[in-house]
C-alpha positions as CSV (number, residue, x, y, z in Angstrom):
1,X,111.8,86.6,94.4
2,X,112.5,85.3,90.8
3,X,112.9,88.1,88.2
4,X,109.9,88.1,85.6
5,X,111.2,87.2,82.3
6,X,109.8,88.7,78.7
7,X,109.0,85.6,76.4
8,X,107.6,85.6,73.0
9,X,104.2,84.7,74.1
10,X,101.0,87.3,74.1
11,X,99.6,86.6,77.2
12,X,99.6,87.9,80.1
13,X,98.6,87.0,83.7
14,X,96.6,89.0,86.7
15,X,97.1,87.9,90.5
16,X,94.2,88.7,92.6
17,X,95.9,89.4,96.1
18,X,94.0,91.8,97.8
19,X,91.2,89.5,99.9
20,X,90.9,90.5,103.7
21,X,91.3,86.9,104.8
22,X,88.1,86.7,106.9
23,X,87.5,83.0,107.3
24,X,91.8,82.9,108.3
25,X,91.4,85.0,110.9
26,X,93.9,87.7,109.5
27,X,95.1,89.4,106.3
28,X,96.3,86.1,104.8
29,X,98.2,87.1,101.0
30,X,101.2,87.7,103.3
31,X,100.9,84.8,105.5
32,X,103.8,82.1,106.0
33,X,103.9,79.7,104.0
34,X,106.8,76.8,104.2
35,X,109.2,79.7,105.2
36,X,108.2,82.5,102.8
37,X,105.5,85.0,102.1
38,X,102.0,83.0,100.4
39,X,101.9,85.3,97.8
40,X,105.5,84.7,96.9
41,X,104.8,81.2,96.0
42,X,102.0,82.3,93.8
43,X,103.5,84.9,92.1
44,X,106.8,82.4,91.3
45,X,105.0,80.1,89.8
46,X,103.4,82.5,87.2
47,X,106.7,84.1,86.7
48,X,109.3,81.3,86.4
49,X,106.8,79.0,84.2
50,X,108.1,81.8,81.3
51,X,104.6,81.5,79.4
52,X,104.0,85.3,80.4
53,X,105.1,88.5,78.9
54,X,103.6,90.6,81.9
55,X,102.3,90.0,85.2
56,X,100.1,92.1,87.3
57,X,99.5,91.9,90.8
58,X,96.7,93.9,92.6
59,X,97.7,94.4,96.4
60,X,95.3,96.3,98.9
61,X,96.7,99.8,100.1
62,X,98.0,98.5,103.0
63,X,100.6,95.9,101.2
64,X,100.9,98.0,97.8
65,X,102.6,100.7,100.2
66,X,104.8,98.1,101.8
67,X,105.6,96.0,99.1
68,X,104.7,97.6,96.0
69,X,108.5,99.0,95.1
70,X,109.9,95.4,96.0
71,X,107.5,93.8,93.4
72,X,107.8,96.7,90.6
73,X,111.6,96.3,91.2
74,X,111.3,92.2,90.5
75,X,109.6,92.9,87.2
76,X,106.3,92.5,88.7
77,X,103.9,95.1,87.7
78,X,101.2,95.9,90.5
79,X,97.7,97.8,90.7
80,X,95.6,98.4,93.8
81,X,92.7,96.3,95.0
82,X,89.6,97.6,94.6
83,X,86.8,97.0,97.4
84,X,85.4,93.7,95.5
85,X,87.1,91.2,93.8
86,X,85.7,92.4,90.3
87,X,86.4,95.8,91.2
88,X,90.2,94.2,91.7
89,X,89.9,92.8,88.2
90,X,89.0,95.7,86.5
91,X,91.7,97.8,88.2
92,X,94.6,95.1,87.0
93,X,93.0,94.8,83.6
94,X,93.8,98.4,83.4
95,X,97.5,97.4,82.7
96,X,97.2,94.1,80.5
97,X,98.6,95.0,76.8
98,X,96.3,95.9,74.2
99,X,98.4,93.5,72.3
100,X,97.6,90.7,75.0
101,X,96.2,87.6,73.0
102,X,95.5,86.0,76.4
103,X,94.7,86.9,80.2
104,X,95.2,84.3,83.0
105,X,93.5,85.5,86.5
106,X,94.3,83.4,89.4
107,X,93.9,83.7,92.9
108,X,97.0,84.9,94.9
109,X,95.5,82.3,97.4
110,X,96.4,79.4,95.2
111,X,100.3,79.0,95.6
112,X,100.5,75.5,94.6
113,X,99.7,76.0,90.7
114,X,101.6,74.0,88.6
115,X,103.0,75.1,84.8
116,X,101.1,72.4,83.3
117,X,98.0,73.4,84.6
118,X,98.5,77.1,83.6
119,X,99.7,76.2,79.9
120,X,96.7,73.9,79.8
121,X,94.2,76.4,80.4
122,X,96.0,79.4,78.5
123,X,95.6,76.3,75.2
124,X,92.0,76.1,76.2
125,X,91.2,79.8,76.2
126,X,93.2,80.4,73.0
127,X,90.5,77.6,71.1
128,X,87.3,77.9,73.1
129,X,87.9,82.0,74.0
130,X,87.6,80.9,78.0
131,X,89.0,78.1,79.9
132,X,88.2,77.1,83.5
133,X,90.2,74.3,85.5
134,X,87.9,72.2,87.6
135,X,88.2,69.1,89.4
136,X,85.0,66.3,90.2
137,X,83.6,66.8,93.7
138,X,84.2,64.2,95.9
139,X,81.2,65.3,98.8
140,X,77.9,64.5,97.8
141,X,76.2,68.3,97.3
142,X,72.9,69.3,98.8
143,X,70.8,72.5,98.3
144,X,69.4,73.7,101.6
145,X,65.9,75.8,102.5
146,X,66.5,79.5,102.0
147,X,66.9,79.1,106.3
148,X,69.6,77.3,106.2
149,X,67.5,74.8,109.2
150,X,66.9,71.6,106.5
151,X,68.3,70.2,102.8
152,X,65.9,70.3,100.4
153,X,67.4,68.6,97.3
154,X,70.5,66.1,96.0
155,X,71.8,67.4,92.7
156,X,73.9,64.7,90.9
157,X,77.1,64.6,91.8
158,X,78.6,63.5,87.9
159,X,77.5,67.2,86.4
160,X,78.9,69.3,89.0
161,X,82.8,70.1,89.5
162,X,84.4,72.6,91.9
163,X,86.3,75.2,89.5
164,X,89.5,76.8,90.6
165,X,92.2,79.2,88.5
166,X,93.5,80.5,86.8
167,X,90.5,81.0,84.5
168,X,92.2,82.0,81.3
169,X,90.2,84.4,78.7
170,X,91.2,85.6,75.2
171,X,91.6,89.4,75.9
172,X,89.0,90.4,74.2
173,X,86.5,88.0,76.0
174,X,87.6,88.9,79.3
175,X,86.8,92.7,78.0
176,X,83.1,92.1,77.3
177,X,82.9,90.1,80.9
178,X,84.4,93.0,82.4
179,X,81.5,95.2,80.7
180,X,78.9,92.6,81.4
181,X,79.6,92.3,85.2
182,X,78.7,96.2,85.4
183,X,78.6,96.8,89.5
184,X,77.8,93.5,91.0
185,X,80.3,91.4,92.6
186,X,81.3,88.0,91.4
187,X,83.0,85.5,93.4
188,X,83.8,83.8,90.3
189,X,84.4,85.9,86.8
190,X,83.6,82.8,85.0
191,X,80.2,83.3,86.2
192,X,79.6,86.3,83.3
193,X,80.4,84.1,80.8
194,X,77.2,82.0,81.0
195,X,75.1,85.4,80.4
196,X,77.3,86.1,77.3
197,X,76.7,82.7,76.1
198,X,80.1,81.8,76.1
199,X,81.0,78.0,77.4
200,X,84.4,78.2,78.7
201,X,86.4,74.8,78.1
202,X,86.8,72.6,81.2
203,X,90.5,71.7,82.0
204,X,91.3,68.9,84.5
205,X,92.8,70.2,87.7
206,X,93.8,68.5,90.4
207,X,93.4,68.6,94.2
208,X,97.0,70.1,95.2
209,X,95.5,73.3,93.6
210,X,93.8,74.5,96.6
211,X,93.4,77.6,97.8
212,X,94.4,78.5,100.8
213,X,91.1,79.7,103.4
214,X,91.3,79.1,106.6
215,X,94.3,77.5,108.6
216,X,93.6,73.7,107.8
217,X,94.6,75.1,104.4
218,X,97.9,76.2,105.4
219,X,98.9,72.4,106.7
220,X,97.4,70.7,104.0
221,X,99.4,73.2,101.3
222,X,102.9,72.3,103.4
223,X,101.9,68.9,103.3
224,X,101.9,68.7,99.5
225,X,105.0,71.0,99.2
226,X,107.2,68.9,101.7
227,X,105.9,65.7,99.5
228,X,106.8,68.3,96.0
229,X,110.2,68.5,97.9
230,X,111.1,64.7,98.7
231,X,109.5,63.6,95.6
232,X,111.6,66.2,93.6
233,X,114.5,68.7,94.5
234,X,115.3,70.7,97.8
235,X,115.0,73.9,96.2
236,X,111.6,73.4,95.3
237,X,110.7,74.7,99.1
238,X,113.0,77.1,100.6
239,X,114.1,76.5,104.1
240,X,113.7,78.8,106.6
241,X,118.1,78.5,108.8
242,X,119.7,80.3,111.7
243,X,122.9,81.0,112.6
244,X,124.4,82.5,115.6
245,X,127.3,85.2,115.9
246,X,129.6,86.3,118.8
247,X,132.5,89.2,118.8
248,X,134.4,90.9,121.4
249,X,136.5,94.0,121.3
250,X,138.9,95.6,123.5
251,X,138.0,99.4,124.3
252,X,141.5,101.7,123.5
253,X,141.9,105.5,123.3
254,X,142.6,106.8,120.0
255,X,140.5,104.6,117.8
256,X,136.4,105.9,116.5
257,X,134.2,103.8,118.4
258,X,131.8,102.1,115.6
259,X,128.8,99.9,116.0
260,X,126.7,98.8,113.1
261,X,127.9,101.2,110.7
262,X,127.4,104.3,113.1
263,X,130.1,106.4,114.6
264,X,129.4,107.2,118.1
265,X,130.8,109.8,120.5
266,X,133.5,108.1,123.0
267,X,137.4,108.5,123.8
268,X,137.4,105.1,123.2
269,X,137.2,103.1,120.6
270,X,137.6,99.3,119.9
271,X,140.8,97.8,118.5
272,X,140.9,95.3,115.6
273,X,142.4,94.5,112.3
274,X,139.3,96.1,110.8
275,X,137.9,99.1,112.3
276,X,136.5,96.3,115.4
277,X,132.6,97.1,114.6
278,X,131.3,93.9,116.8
279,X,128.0,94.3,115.8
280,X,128.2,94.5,112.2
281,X,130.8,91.3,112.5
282,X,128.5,89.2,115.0
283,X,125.6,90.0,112.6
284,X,127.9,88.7,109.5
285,X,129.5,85.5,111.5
286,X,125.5,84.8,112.5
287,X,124.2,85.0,108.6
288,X,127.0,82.7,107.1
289,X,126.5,80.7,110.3
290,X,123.1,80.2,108.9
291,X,124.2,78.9,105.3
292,X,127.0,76.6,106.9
293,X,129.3,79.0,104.6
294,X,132.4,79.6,107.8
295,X,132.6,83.2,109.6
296,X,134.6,86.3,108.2
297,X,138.0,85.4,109.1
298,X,137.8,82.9,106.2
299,X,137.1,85.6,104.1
300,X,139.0,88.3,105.9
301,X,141.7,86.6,107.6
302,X,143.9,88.3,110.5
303,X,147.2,88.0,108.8
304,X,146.2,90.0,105.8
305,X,147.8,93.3,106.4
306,X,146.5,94.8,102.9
307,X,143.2,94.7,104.6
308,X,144.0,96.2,107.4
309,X,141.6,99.4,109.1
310,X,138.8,97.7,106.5
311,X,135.3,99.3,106.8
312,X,133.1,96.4,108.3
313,X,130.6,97.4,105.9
314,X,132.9,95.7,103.2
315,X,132.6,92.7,105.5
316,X,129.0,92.8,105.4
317,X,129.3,93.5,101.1
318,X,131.1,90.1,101.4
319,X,128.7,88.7,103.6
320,X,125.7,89.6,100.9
321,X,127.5,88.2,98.4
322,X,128.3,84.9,99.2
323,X,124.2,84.6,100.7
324,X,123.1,85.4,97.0
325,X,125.8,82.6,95.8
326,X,123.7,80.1,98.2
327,X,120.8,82.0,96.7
328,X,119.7,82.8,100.3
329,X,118.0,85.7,101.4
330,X,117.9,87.1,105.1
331,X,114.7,86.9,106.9
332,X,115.8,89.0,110.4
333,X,118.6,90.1,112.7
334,X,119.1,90.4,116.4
335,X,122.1,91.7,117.8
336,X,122.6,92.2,121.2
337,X,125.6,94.9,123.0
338,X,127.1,94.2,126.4
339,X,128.6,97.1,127.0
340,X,129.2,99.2,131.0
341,X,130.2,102.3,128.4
342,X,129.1,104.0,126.4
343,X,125.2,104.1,127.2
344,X,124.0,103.0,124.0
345,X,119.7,103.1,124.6
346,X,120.0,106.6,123.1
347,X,121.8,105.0,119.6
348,X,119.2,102.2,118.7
349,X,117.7,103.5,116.2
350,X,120.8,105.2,114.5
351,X,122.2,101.4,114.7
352,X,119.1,99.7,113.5
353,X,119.0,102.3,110.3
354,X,122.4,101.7,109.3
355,X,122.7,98.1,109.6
356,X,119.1,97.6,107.6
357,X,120.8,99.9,104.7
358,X,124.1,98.0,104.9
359,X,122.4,94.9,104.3
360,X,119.3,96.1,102.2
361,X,116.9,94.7,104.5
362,X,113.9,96.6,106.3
363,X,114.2,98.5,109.5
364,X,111.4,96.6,110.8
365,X,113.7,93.4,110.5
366,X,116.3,94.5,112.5
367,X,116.8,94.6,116.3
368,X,119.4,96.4,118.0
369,X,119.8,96.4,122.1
370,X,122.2,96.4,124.5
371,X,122.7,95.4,128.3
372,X,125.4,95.9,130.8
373,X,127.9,92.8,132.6
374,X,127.2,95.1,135.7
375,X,130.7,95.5,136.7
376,X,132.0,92.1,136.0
377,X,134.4,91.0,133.9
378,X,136.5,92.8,131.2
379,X,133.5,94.4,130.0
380,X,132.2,95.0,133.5
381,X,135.0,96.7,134.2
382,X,134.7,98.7,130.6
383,X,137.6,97.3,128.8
384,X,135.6,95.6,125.8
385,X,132.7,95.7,124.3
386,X,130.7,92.1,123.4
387,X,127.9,91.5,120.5
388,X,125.7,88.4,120.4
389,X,123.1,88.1,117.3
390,X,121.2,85.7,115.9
391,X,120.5,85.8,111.8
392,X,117.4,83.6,110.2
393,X,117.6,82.8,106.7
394,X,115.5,81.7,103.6
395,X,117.6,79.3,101.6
């Protein structure tokens, strides 16, 4: 995720992100979305447009205990959700500068926000105190009978728009809405502002700033960020890749047996010009497999005897190193052992803890296993020791 950058500028942006995503089905800020997180998307574009000295993302508990340190660690400062969205609000608000000229609130639903429009309406609030971006229905709009059986009445269509955000407020003005909203719930802040007799400014919008609802939403979003993507550059919309890894090992007294990062117990271990951890060198060939950047003899070739015993996790350093030079990030790992010897069940989780720190993922995107050639073949007969993986990227 792009690091938040501290421009000039006083204002200062809140992400609502923790909705329960009833009409999707599921918990939806998470969802993916063209290859990445949704929420991702939404807080990038706040962050790279450079236009804020702070933002603030409230998460519900669930994802502010999974992803809270990630974000904090980006430059991405986070509060928890409250149990309504204005309860959200007033918990994020908490954080924003008392030097803040301006606040922009957005939906973390709405990935698809362009700069433009959020300059736009941060100009807007600075002259009118609120801004709101809107765009012109294009349904005709009925009201219906309080049971919801027949319509009742045709409003015209010309003096009514669909608002979106982010709805951008001087500080102080989105203060006194905070203290006018008292307990009740508001789908829309904006809605406090007609009881304070404030008339927020109307910026155009347009329709590629939807937000995302139900799972029509999700095609229609890829749709317009595959059209961004042709229309524009390829890194607008990262791609998700996978690459595939092989190594094999002969078994020989005298040498540690290691396998993703962890030493296990054995009079054998595997022989190699580096200390022959297949797993942690399947893995690696499978991840720069994935960016079309070669396998680690290019990097780590055979013939270099000042290399020579290497630590595999130097190999996997490497690895990580030339994936942030093609500004890729892993996504998962699965590695699979053939081995007759030695039984390696017991050592998952071992293997799966080291090979997530190694490579700074999560454990939870890692999978370790292993099988047997029952009694065939080199391995069979337990002379060698074989890894497959498979590696996705973002990139």
């Amino acid at each position: 995720m792009t690091r938040a950058r501290k421009p000039a500028a006083t204002a200062e942006a809140i992400i609502l992100a923790g909705g329960a995503g009833t009409r999707m089905g599921r918990e939806k800020q998470y969802l993916p979305l063209a290859g990445r997180p949704m929420i991702e998307w939404t807080v990038e574009a706040f962050v790279a447009s450079g236009l804020f000295s702070k933002v603030i993302l409230a998460l519900g508990p669930g994802n502010l205990e999974r992803h809270g340190g990630a974000w904090r660690e980006a430059g991405v400062e986070t509060a928890p959700a409250g149990p309504t969205r204005t309860d959200s609000l007033r918990s994020a608000f908490r954080l924003v500068s008392p030097g803040a000229g301006l606040v922009a609130v957005h939906d973390g639903a709405r990935p698809l926000v362009s700069r433009e429009l959020i300059k736009a309406c941060l100009a807007g609030a600075d002259e009118a105190g609120a801004a709101v971006p809107a765009v012109p229905l294009k349904d005709t709009v009925k009201t219906v009978s309080a049971d919801g059986r027949v319509f009742e009445s045709t409003p015209p269509r010309s003096s009514m728009m669909a608002v979106q955000t982010p709805q951008c407020y001087r500080r102080e003005v989105l203060a006194d809405l905070l203290a006018a909203a008292e307990k009740k719930d508001y789908s829309d802040e904006s809605q406090v502002l007609e009881r304070l007799g404030i008339k927020a400014a109307v910026v155009r919008s347009d329709y590629r700033n939807i937000k995302i609802t139900t799972p029509e939403d999700v095609v229609i979003a890829e749709a317009f960020m595959k059209d961004a993507k042709q229309t524009t550059s390829r890194s607008y919309v990262a791609v998700s890749r996978a690459g595939f890894g092989y190594d094999i090992h002969r078994l020989v007294e005298g040498r540690p047996l290691i396998l993703g990062g962890v030493k296990i117990e054995h009079p054998r271990g595997l022989l190699g010009h580096s200390d022959g951890d297949v797993v942690l060198h399947s893995i690696c060939d499978a991840l720069l497999g994935a960016i079309s950047a070669g396998e680690i003899g290019v990097y780590f070739p055979p013939t270099d005897l000042t290399i020579m015993g290497i630590s595999s996790a130097a190999i996997a350093e490497k690895t990580l190193e030339v994936l942030a030079s093609r500004k890729a990030r892993i996504i998962n790992v699965d590695a699979t052992i053939v081995a007759e010897e030695p039984k390696l069940k017991p050592h998952y989780e071992a293997i799966r803890d080291s090979v997530a720190r190694i490579l700074r993922m999560d454990k939870a995107d890692v999978s370790i296993k292993a099988k047997s050639r029952e009694g065939l073949g080199e391995v069979g007969h337990g002379d060698a020791i074989v890894c497959y993986a498979t590696a996705s990227v973002l990139k």
